[in-house]
C-alpha positions as CSV (number, residue, x, y, z in Angstrom):
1,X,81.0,112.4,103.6
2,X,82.2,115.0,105.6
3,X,83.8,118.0,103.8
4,X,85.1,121.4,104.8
5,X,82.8,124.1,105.8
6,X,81.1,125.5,102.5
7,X,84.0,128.3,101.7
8,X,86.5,128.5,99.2
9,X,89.5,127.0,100.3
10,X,92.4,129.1,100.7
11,X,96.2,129.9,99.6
12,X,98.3,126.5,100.4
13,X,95.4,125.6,102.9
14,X,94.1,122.5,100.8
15,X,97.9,121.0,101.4
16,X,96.7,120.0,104.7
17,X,94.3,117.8,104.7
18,X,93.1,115.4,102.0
19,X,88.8,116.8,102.3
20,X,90.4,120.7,101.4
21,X,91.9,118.7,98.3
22,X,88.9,117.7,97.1
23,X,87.3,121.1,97.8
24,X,90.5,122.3,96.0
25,X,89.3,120.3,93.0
26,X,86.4,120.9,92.9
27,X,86.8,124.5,92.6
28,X,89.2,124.3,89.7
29,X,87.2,122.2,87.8
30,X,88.8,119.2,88.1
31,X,87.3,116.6,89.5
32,X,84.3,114.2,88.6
33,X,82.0,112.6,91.1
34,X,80.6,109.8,90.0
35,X,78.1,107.9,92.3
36,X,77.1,104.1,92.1
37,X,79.7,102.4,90.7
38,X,80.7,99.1,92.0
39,X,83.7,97.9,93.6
40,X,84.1,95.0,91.7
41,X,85.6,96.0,88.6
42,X,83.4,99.0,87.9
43,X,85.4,101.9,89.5
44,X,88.6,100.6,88.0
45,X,87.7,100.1,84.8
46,X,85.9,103.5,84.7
47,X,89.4,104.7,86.1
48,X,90.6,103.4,83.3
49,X,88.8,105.3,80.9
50,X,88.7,108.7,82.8
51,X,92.4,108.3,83.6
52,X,93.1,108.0,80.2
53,X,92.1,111.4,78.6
54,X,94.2,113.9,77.3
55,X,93.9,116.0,80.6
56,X,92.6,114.0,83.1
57,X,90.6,115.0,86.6
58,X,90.7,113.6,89.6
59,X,87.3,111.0,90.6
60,X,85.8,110.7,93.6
61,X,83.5,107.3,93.6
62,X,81.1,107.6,96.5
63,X,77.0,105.6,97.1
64,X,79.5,102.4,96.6
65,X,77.0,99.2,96.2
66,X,76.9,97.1,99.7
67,X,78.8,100.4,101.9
68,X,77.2,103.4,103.6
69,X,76.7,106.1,101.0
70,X,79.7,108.4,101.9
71,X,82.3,106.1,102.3
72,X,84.1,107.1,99.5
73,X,87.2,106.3,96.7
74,X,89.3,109.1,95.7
75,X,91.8,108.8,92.8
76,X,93.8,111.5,91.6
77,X,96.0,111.3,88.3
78,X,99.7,111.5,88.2
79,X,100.0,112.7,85.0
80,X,98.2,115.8,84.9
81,X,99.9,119.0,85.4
82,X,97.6,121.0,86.9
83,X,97.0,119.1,89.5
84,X,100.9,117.9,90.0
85,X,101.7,121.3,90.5
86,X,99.2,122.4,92.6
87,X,99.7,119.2,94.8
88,X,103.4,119.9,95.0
89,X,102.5,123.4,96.6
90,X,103.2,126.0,93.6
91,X,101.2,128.6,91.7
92,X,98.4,128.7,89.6
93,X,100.8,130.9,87.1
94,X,103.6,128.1,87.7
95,X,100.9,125.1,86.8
96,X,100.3,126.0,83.3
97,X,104.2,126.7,82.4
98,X,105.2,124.8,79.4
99,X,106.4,121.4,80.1
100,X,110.4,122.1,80.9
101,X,109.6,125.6,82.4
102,X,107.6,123.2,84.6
103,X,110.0,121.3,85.1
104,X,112.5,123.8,85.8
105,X,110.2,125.6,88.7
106,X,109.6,122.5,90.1
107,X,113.4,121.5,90.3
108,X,114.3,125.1,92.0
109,X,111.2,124.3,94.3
110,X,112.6,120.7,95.5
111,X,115.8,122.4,95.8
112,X,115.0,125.4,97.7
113,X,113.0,122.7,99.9
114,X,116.1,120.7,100.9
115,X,118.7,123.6,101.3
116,X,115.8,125.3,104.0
117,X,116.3,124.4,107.8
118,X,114.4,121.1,108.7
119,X,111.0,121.5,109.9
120,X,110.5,118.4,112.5
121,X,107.0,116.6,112.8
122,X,105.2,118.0,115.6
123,X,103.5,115.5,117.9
124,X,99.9,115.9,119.0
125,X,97.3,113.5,121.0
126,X,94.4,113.7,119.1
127,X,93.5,113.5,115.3
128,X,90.1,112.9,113.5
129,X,90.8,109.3,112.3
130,X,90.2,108.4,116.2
131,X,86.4,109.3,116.0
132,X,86.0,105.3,115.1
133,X,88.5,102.8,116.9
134,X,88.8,99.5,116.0
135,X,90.2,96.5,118.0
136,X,90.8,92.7,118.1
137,X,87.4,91.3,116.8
138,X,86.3,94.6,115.9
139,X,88.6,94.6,113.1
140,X,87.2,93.9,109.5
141,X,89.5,95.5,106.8
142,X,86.1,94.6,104.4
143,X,84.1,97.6,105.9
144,X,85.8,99.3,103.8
145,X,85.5,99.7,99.7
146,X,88.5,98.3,98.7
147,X,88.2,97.9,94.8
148,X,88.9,94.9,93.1
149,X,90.7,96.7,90.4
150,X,91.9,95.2,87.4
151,X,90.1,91.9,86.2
152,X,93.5,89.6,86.8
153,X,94.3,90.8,90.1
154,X,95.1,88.1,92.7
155,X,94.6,85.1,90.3
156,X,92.2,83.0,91.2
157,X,92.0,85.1,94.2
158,X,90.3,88.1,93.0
159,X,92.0,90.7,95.3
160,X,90.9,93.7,96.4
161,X,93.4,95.9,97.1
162,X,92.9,98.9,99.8
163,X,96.5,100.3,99.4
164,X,97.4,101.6,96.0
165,X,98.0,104.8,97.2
166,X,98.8,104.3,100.4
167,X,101.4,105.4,102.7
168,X,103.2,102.6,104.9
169,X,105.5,103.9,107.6
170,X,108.4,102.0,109.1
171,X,111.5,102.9,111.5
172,X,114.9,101.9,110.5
173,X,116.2,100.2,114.0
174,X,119.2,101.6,114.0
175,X,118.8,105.0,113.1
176,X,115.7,105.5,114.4
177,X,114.2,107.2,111.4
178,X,111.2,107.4,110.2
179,X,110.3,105.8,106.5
180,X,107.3,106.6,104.6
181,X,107.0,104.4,101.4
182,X,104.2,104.0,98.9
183,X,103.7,99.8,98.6
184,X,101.2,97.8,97.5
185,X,98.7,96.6,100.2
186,X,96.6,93.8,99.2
187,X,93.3,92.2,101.4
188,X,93.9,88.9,102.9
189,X,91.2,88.4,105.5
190,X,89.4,90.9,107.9
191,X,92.8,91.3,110.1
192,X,95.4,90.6,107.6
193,X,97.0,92.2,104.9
194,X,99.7,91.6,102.3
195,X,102.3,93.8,102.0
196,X,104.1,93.9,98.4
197,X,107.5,95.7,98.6
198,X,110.2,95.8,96.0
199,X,113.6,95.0,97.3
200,X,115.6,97.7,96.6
201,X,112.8,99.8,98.5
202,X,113.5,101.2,102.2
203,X,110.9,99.9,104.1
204,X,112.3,96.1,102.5
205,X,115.2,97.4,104.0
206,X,113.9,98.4,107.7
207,X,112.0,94.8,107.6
208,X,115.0,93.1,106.8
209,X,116.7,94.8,109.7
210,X,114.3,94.1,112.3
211,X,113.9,90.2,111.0
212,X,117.6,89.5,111.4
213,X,117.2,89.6,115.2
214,X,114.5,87.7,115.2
215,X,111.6,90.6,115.8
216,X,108.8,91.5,114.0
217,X,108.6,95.0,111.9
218,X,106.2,97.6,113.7
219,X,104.4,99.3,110.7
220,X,101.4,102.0,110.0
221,X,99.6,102.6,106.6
222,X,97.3,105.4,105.9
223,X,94.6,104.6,102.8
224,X,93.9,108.5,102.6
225,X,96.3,110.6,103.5
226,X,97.3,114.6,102.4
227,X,98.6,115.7,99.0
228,X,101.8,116.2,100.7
229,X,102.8,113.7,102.8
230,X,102.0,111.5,99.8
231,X,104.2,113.0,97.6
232,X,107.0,113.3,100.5
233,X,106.6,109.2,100.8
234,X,106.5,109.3,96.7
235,X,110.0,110.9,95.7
236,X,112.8,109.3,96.6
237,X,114.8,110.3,99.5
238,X,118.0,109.3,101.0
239,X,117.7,106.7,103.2
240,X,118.9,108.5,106.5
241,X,116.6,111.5,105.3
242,X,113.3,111.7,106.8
243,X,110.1,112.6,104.5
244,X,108.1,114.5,107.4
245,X,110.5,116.9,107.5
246,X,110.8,117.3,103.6
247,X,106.8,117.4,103.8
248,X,107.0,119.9,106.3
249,X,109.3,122.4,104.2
250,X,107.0,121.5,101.3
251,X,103.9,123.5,103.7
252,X,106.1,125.4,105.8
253,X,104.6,124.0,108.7
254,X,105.4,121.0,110.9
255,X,103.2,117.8,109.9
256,X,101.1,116.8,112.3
257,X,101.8,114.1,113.8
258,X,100.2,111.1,116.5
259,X,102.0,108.3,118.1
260,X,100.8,104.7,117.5
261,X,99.1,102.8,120.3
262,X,100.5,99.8,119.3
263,X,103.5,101.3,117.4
264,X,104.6,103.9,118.5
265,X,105.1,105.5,115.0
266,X,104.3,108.9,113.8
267,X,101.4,109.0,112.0
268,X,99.7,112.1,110.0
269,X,96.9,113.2,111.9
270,X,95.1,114.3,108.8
271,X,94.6,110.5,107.4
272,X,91.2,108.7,106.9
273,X,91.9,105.2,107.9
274,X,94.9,103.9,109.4
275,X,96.1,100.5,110.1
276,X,98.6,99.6,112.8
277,X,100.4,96.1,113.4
278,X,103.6,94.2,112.8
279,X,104.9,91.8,110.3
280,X,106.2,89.0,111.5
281,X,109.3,87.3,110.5
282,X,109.1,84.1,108.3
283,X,105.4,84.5,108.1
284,X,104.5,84.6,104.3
285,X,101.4,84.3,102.2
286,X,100.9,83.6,98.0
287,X,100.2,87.9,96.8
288,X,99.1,89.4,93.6
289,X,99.4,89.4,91.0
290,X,98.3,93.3,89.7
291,X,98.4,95.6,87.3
292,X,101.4,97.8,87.9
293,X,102.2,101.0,86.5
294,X,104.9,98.9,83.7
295,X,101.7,97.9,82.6
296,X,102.0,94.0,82.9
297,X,101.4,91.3,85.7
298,X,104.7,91.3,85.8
299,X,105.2,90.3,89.5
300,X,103.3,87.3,89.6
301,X,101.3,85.3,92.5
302,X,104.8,85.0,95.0
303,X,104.9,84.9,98.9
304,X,104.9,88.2,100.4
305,X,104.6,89.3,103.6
306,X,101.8,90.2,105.9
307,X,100.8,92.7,108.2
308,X,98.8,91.4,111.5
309,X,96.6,93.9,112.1
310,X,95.9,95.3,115.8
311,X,93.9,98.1,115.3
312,X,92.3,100.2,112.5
313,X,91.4,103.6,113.2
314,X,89.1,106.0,110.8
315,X,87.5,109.4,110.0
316,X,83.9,109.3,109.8
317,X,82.8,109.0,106.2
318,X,86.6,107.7,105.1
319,X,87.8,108.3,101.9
320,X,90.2,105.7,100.2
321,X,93.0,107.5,98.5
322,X,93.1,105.3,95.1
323,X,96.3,105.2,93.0
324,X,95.9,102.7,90.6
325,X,97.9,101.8,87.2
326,X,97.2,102.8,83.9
327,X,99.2,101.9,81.1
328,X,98.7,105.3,79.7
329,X,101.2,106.1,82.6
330,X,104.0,104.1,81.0
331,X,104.4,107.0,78.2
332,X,102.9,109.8,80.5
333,X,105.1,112.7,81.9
334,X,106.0,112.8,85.6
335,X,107.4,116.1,86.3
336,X,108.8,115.1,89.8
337,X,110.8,112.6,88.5
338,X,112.7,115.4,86.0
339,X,112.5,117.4,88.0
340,X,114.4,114.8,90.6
341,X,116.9,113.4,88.4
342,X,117.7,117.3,87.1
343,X,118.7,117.9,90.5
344,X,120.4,115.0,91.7
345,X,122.6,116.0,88.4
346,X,123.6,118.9,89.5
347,X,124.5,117.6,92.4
348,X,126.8,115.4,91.2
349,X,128.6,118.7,89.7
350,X,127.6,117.4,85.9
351,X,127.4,121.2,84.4
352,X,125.1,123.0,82.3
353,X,122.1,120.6,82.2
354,X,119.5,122.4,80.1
355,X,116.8,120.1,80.9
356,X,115.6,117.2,82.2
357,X,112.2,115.1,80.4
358,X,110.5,111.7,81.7
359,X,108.5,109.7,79.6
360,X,106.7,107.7,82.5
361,X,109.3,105.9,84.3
362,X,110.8,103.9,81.6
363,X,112.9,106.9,79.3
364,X,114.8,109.8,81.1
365,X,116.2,112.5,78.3
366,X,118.6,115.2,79.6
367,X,119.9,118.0,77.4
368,X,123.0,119.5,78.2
369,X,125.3,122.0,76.2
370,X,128.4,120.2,75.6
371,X,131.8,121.5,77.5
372,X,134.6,118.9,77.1
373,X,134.9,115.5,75.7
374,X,132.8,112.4,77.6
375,X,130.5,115.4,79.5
376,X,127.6,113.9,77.3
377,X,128.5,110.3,78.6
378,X,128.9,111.6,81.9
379,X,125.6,113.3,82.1
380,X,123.9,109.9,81.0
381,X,125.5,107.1,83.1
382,X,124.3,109.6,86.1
383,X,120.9,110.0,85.3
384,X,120.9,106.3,85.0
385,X,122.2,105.4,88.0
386,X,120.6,108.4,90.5
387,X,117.9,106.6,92.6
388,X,115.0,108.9,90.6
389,X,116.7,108.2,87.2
390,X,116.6,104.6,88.0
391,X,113.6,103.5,89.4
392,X,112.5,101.6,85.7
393,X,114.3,103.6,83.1
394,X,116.3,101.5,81.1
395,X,116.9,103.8,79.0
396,X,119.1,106.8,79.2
397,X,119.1,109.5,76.3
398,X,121.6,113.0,76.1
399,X,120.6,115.3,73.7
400,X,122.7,119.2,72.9
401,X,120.5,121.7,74.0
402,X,119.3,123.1,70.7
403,X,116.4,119.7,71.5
404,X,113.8,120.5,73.8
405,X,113.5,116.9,75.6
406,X,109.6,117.3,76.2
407,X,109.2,116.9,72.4
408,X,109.2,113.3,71.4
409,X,109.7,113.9,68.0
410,X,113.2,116.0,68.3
411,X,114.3,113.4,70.4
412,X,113.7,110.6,67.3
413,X,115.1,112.9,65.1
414,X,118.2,113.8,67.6
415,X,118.8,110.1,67.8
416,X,118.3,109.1,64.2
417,X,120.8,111.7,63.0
418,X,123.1,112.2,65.7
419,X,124.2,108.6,66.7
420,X,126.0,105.9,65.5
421,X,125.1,102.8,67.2
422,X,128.4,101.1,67.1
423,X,129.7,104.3,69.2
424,X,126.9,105.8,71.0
425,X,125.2,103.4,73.0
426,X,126.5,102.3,76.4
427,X,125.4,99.1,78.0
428,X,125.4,98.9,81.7
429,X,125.2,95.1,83.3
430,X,123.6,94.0,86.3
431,X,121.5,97.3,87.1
432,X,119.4,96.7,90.3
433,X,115.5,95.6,89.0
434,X,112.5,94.3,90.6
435,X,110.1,91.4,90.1
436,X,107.8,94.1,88.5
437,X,109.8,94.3,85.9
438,X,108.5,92.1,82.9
439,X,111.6,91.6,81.5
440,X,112.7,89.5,85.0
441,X,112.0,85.9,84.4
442,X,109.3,83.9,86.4
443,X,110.4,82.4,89.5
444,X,113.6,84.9,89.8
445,X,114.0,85.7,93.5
446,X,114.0,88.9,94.8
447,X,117.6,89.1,95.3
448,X,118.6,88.2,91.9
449,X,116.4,90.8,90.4
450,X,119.0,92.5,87.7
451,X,118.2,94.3,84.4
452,X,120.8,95.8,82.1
453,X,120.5,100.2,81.2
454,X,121.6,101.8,78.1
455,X,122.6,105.0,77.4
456,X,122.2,106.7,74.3
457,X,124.4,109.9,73.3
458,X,122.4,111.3,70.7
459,X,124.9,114.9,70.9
460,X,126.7,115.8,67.7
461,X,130.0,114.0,68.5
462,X,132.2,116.3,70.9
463,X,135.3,116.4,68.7
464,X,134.1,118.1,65.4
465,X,130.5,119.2,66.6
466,X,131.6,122.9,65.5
467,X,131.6,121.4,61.9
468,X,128.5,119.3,62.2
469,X,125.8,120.0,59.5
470,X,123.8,123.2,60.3
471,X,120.2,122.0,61.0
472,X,117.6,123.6,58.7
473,X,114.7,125.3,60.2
474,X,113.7,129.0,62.1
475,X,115.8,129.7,65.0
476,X,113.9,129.8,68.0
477,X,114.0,133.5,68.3
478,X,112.5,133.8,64.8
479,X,109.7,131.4,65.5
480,X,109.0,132.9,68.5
481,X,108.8,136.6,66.7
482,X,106.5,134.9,64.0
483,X,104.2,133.2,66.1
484,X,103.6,136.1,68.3
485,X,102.9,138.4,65.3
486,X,100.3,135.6,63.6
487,X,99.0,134.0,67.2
488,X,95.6,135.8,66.7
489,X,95.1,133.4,63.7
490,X,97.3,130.4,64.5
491,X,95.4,129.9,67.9
């Protein structure tokens, strides 16, 4: 594989490019290379384990049975701090915060971000994924190491799937913009891929919009792409917004950019392999099912659609960036979606929001300090409803601000003593869902994908929360004094 010249790798210089990241890793101890596993099976299931851990690094799979011995598979954790942080730009200081101080820095980072001025994609004519150009029967999508991942993926099928953590770029029609959405991209034949996307998702919506007058959608994917422009196509933007800008402020630099042959989309010059073509209208073909990140095969074997594949462009030595599902996840902590939803709060003009806590993507908790009657209500039916907040949480939870909503066991005991279920729980009908979601029955089509939310107002109740019980315990300023007097033998 071919890496970065032999030097540490410096300030923000690893954003760039996806072979600084590994260097990046590497040099903070956080990544394991692990050479000879197979692609059936063997590098996800060994994901599975690594993944998994407390504190998990980053794996690079290269000497791949059956491929040359630097083609390689990268996957890089989600639920990790460390590396979140670091990925997302910020300090070595800032990356070992604790959890809501995290979360806080983040959320004045993503904020400071959108109130800079833009900084547009720059467009250049050459890019290292052109050293190896193929066309028409040149094309095999099987040169590459495309895991089969999970033992039940595709059915009877056995997928492999080359795009978990890929980056698909569309254009909206009408607008003109540019989307970058993270899909799942699945192996059909040599030339043809499947192409999962969730309906309420933006590039469902730039498909849809080029199908209705009877054209096909123009689309690029990149299998390997940099830390940044992955998370840009990760959080969840307006749809008029475009994420190569928001990458752009993220590095302070323009993205670089290349125009698609075939396209005529903007791709990131820094990616491994890229795939250009179009999917067609009407043409459809049986996908899936896989392991998603709820942590069922939820989505079934359904028609999808497919992507015709007219060229596929790569690095030498390319480097699949890997993203694949652990149920671990579920109850895991993505910052960026706090940090999201604690913004888009504010926002809205709901006041004093103290913090913000994800428990994977199914719980949001957000602790406010209570200033008129219904502001704890308010505060929830938000968070539920803001794009972040409601990607799979269907559950909403306010807590007063004396809780710290990173710790799990405050919220239970928040909940357990501050609500009464007859009052406190708000049921919202007819939420927006996918097929992913497990608790959509078989067979449902896309477009009558709805799940129900609740929100749950665990905050003494507004009216007499003067008189409410005095909790027993240290105040936080007395446990802080203690534990800084007695830290040499508490650890």
């Amino acid at each position: 594989m071919k890496a970065a010249a032999n030097r540490e790798v410096g300030e923000m210089e690893y954003l760039m490019d996806l072979r600084l990241w590994i260097r990046k890793l590497e040099e903070i101890g956080k990544l394991k290379k692990i050479r000879g596993a197979n692609w059936d099976l063997e590098i996800g299931t060994l994901w599975d384990i690594i993944g998994s851990e407390p504190d998990p690094s980053s794996a690079l799979f290269s000497e791949i049975p059956g491929y040359p011995p630097e083609y390689a598979v990268l996957i890089n954790p989600q639920n990790s701090q460390r590396i979140s942080a670091l990925a997302s730009g910020m300090t070595e200081e800032e990356s070992v915060l604790p959890p809501i101080e995290y979360v806080r820095a983040l959320k004045s980072r993503m904020k400071r971000i959108r109130s800079q001025p833009r900084i547009l994609p720059r467009i250049v004519q050459d890019a290292p994924f052109m050293e190896n150009v193929d066309e028409a029967e040149k094309i095999d999508l099987y040169k590459f190491p495309a895991p089969r991942w999970n033992e039940a993926d595709g059915g009877e099928l056995e997928a492999r799937y080359l795009g978990t953590g890929c980056v698909c770029i569309t254009r909206d029609p009408d607008s003109g913009v540019a989307n970058l959405g993270i899909y799942r991209v699945m192996i059909h034949d040599k030339n043809l891929l499947g192409l999962y996307m969730s309906p309420n998702k933006d590039g469902m919506t730039n498909m849809r919009k080029h199908h209705a007058t009877g054209k096909p959608m123009p689309i690029a994917v990149t299998f390997g792409q940099d830390l940044v422009t992955y998370w840009a196509a990760e959080h969840k933007h307006p749809h008029a917004e475009s994420e190569y800008e928001y990458a752009g402020g993220i590095r302070q630099k323009p993205v670089e950019v290349v125009t698609g042959r075939h396209t005529g989309l903007p791709i990131p010059a820094s990616a491994e392999i890229v795939v250009e073509g179009f999917v067609m209208p009407n043409e459809l073909r049986d996908e899936g099912p896989f392991g998603e990140w709820v942590g069922y095969y939820s989505s079934g074997t359904k028609p999808e659609p497919v992507i015709r594949v007219k060229s596929v462009m790569f690095r030498d030595n390319p480097i699949i960036f890997g993203h694949p599902h652990l149920r671990a996840e579920v109850v895991g902590m993505p910052w960026r979606w706090a940090a999201a939803v604690w913004n888009r709060l504010e926002a809205c003009g709901v006041p004093d929001v103290r913090g913000v806590w994800a428990y994977g993507q199914l719980w949001t908790v957000v602790a406010i300090r209570q200033r008129y009657p219904g502001h704890a209500r308010q505060a929830g039916i938000i968070a539920a409803q803001t794009k972040p907040g409601s990607v799979g949480a269907r559950f909403t939870l306010v807590v007063d601000d004396d809780i710290d909503p990173s710790d799990s066991q405050a919220v239970l005991w928040a909940m357990g003593t501050r609500m009464n279920p007859v009052e406190d729980i708000q049921i919202m009908r007819r939420s927006w869902s996918s097929s992913i979601d497990p608790m959509v029955p078989p067979g449902t089509p896309s477009e009558a994908c709805f799940t129900s939310r609740a929100v749950f107002d665990a905050c003494r109740p507004f009216e007499w929360k003067d008189n409410f019980p005095q909790a027993t315990g240290p105040s936080p300023e007395l446990r802080q004094r203690t534990y800084e007097k007695w830290k040499s033998i508490l650890g």
